[in-house]
C-alpha positions as CSV (number, residue, x, y, z in Angstrom):
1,X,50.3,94.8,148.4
2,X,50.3,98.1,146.0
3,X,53.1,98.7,144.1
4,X,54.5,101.1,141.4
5,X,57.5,101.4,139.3
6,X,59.6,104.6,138.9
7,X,62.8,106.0,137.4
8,X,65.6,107.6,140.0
9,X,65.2,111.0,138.3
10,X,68.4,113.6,138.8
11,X,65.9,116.1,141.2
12,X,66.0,113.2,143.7
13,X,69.4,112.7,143.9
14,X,71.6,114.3,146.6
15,X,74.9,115.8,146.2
16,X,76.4,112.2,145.5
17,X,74.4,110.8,143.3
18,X,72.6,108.9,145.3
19,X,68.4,108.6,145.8
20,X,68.4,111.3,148.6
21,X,67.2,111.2,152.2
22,X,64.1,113.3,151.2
23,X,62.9,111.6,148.0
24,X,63.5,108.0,149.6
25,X,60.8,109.4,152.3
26,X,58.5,110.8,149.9
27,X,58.7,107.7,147.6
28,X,56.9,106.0,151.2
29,X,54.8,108.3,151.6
30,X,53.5,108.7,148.1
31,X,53.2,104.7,148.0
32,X,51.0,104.4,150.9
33,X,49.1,108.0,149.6
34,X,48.2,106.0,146.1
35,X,47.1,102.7,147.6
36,X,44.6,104.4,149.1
37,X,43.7,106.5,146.5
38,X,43.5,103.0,144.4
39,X,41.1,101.7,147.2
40,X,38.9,104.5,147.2
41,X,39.8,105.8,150.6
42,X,42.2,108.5,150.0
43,X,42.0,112.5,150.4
44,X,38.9,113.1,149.4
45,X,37.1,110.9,151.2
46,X,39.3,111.5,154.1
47,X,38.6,115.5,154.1
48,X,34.8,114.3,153.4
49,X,34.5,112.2,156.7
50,X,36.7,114.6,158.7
51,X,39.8,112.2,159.6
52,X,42.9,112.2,158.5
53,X,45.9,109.1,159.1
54,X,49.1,110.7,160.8
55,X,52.7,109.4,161.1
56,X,53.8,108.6,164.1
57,X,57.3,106.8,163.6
58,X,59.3,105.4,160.8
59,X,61.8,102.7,161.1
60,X,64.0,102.7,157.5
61,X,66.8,100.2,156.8
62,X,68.4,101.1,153.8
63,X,71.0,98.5,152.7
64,X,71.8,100.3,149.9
65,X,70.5,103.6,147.6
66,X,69.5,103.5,144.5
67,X,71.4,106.2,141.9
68,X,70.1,108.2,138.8
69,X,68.4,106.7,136.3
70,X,68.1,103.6,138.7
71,X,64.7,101.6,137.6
72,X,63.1,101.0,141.1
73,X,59.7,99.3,142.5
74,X,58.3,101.0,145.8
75,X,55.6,98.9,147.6
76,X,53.4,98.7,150.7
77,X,50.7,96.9,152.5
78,X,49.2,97.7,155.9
79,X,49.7,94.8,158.4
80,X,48.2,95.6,161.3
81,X,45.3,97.2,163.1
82,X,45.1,97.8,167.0
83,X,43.0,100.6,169.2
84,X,43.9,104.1,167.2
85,X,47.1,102.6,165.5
86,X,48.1,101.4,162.2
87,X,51.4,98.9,161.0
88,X,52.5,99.5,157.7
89,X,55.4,98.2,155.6
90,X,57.4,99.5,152.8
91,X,59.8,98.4,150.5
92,X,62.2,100.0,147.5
93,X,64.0,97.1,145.1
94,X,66.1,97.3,141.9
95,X,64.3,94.9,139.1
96,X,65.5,91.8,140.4
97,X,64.3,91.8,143.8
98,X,67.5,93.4,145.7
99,X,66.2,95.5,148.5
100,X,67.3,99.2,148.4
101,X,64.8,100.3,151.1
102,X,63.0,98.2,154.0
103,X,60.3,100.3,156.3
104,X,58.2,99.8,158.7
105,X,55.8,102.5,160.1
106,X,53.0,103.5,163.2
107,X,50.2,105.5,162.4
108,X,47.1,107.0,163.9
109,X,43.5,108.0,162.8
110,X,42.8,111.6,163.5
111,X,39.2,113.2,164.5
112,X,40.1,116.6,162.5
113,X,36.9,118.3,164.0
114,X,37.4,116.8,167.8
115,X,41.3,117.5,167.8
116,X,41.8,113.5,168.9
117,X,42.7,110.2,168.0
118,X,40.3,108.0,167.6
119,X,40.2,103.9,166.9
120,X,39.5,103.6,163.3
121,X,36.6,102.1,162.1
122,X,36.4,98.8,159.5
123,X,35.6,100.7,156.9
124,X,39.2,102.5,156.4
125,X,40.8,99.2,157.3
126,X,39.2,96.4,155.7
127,X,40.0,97.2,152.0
128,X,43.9,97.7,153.5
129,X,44.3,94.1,155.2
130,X,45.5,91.4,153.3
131,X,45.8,88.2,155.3
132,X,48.7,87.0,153.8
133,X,50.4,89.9,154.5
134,X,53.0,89.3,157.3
135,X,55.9,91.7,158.9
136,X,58.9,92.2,156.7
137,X,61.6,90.8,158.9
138,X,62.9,93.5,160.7
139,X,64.6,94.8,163.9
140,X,61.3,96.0,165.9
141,X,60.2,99.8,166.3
142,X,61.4,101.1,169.4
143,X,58.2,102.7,172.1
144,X,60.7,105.8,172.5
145,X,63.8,107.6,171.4
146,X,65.7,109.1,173.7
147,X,68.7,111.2,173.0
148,X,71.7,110.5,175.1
149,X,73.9,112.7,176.9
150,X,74.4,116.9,176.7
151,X,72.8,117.6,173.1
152,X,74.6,120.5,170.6
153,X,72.7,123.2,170.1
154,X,72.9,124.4,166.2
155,X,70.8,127.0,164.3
156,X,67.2,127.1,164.9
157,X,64.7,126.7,161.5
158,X,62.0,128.9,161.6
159,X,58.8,126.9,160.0
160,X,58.3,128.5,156.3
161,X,55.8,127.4,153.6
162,X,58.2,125.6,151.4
163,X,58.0,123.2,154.6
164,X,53.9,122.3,154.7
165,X,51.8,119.5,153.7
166,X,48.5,120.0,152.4
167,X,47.3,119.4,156.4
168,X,49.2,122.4,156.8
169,X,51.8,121.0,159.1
170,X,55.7,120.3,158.6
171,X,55.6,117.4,156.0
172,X,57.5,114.2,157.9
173,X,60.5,114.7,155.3
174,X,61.2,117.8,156.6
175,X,61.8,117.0,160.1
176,X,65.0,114.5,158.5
177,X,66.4,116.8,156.2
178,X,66.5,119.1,159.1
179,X,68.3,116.4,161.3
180,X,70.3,116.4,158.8
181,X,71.4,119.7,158.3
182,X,71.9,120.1,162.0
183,X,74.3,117.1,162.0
184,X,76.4,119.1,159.2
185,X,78.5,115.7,158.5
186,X,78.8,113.8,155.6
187,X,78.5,109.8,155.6
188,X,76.4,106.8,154.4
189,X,73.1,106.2,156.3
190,X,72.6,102.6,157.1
191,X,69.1,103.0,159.3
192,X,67.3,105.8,159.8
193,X,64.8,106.3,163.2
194,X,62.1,109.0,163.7
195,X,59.1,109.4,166.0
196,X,57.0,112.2,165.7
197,X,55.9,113.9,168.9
198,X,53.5,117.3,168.2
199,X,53.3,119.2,164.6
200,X,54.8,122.1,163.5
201,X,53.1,124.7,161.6
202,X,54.1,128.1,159.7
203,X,56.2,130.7,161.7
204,X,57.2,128.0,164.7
205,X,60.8,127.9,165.4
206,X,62.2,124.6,165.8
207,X,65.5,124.1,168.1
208,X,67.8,121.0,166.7
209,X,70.0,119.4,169.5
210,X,72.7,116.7,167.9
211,X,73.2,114.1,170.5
212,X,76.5,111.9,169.4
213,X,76.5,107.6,169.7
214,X,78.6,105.6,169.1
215,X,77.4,104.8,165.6
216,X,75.4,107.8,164.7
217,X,73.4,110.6,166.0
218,X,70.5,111.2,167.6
219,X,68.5,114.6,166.8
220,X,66.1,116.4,169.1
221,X,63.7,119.0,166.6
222,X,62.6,120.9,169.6
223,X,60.1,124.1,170.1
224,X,61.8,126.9,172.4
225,X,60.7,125.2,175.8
226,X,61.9,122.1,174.7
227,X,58.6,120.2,174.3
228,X,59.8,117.8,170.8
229,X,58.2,117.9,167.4
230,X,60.5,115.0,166.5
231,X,63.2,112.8,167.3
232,X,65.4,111.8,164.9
233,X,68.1,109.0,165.4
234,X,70.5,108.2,162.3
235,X,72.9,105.6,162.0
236,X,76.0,105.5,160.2
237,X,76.6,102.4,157.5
């Protein structure tokens, strides 16, 4: 397991104080980003073998959020390999072990000069796998989101720069804060769903549809024919 220690800093907060939707994210992300660094398999040697890992879905459980000036540990460890996919868990806890944030998380190993997925070999999983290393007990990642009912159509976003990641693509954040927007309601978030369809780049305009449940929302981030960049299904607390 890699873990690192941070301070809730007030740029990270949302509007209520609170560890926002976007840091919380990033906080994963950065997590899993140093581990590999740590391991000497990060993006360096990713760029220099021509592969790169991509997200494919997140399932977050957030209990509770962390506020400013909140001392916090974030952590991960990979606990599974099978064909082109990765597992991955995450957590975020207050000093004595109360969870803010439990994750889990699919990924896939990406042939950057092919343009495919392809099964990744031992060397950029071995030094991840720790044999003790089990599932954090969790609900289990559903195959597929699927919106229900007639969706709302709300203001499309057209792609900008302010949105990219260094692979040049809509960073994963992005995608919920967009949900988000689209939504345009204020309340707690108890569990938070997204599964990543096709990337987004620069100048794309993506199409939210909010899809009301009975205890949340479900958001469809959709190009102009309706083929999904994401899904994005958000539960209220």
């Amino acid at each position: 397991m890699y873990s690192f220690d941070s301070t809730v800093r007030y740029s990270e907060t949302d509007e209520k104080g609170r560890l926002s939707m976007t840091a919380l994210i990033d906080y994963l992300q950065d997590c899993s980003t140093f581990q590999c660094e740590s391991l000497g398999i990060g993006m360096e040697h990713l760029k220099k073998e021509k592969i790169g890992w991509y997200l494919a879905a997140w399932k977050i459980e957030i209990p509770d959020l962390p506020v400013m000036n909140d001392k916090i540990t974030v952590s991960t460890w990979a606990y599974d390999f099978r064909g082109i996919y990765g597992s991955r868990n995450f957590t975020i806890r207050d000093p004595d072990g109360k969870y803010y944030v439990k994750a889990d998380s699919l990924w896939f190993l990406f042939d950057l000069e092919k343009g495919v997925p392809v099964r990744a070999p031992g060397g950029e999983t071995e030094p991840l796998l720790e044999p003790d290393r089990a599932r954090l007990d969790m609900l289990p990642m559903e195959r597929k989101i699927v919106p229900e009912g007639e969706g709302r159509k709300t203001t499309p976003v057209r792609v900008m720069k302010h949105h990219l990641d260094t692979n040049h693509h809509v960073n994963n954040a992005q995608y919920v804060d967009m949900a988000r927007e689209a939504i345009a309601e204020d309340f707690k978030i108890s569990e938070l769903d997204v599964q990543y369809k096709k990337a987004a780049v620069l100048d794309d305009l993506i199409c939210p549809s909010v899809h009301r449940a009975e205890n949340g929302f479900t958001v469809d981030l959709a190009d102009e024919q309706g083929n999904s960049y994401a899904v994005v299904r958000i539960v209220r607390l």
